[in-house]
PADREN-742364 format. One record per residue (C-alpha): residue in one letter; x, y, z; residue number from 0; chain. Coordinates in Angstrom, 2 decimals, decimal comma, padded with zeros to 5 digits. Each point is the difference from the previous one (the first is absolute). Example, Ala and Ser with C-alpha at 12.3 -4.5 7.8 and 13.67 -1.06 7.14 Angstrom:
% PADREN-742364
res_east_north_up_n_chain
A_012,30_-004,50_007,80_0_A
S_001,37_003,44_-000,66_1_A
This chain:
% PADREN-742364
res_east_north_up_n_chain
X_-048,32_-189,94_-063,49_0_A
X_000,77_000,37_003,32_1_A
X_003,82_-001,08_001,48_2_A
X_000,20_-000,61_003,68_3_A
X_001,50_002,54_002,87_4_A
X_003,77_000,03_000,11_5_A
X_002,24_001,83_002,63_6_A
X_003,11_001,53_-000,26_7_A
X_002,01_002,87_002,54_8_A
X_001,19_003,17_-001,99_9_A
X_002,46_002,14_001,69_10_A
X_-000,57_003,68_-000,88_11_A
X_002,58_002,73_-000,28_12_A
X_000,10_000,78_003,94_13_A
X_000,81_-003,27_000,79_14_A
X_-003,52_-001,17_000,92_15_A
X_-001,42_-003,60_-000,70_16_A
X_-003,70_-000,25_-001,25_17_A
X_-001,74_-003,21_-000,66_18_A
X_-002,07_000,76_-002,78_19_A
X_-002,49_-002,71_-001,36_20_A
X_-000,86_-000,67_-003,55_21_A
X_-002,08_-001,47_-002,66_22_A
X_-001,70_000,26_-003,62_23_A
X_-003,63_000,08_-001,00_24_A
X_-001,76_000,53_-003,07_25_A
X_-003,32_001,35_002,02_26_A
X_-000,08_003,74_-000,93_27_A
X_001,09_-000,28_-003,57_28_A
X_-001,51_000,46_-003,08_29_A
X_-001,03_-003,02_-001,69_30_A
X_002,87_001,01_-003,49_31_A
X_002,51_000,58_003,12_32_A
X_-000,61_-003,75_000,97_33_A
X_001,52_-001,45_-002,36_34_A
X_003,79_001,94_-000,04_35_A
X_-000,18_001,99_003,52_36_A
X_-000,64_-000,75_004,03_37_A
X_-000,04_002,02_002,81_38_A
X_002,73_-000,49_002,56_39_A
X_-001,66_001,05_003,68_40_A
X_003,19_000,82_002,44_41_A
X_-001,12_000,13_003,37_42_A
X_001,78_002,27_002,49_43_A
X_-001,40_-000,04_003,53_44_A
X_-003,57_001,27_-000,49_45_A
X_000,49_001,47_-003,70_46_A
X_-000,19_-001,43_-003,22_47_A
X_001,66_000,87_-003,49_48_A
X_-001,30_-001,12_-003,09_49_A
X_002,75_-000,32_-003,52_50_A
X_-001,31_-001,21_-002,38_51_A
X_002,86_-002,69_-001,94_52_A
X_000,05_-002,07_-003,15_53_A
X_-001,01_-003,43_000,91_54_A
X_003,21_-001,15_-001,56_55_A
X_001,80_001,49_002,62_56_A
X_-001,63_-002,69_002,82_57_A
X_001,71_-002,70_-001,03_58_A
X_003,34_001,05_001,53_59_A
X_-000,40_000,25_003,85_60_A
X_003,31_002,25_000,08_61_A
X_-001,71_002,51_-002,47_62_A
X_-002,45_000,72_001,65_63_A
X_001,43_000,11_003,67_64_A
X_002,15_002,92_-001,36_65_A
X_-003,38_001,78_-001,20_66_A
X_-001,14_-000,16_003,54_67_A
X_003,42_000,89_001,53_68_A
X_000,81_003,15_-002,46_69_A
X_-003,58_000,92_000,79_70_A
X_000,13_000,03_003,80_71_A
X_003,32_001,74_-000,35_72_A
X_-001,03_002,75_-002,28_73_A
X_-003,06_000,77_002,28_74_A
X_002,13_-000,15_003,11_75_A
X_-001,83_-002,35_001,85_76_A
X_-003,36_001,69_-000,47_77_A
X_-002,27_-001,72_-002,94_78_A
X_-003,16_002,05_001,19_79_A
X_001,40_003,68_-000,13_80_A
């Protein structure tokens, strides 16, 4: 299962604004992950982080957007260091 891109701005600790891109896909998992588990891909510039989420956790937009934006915060703007 694959859900389409979604956008959002996150605003890191130094006052910055990143628009960070996001999505989930079932690609790179094991097939007994399928079932309970996706991947959510956050896209930051050229970098890409990979979390992997329980698929009940999808069905709330707002859930998920605060994966992405405690994410981007925690690494400080910089997914591929």
């Amino acid at each position: 299962m694959q859900t389409k891109p979604r956008h959002t701005v996150v605003v890191i600790p130094n006052d910055k604004k990143l628009e960070v891109s996001y999505y989930c896909s079932d690609l790179k998992l094991k097939e007994k992950e399928k079932k309970d588990f996706t991947d959510l891909i956050i896209q930051l510039h050229d970098c890409h982080a990979s979390i992997k989420i329980p698929k009940a956790k999808i069905k709330n937009r707002d859930v998920v957007e605060a994966i992405v934006q405690k994410t981007v915060i925690n690494a400080r703007g910089h997914l591929c260091d």
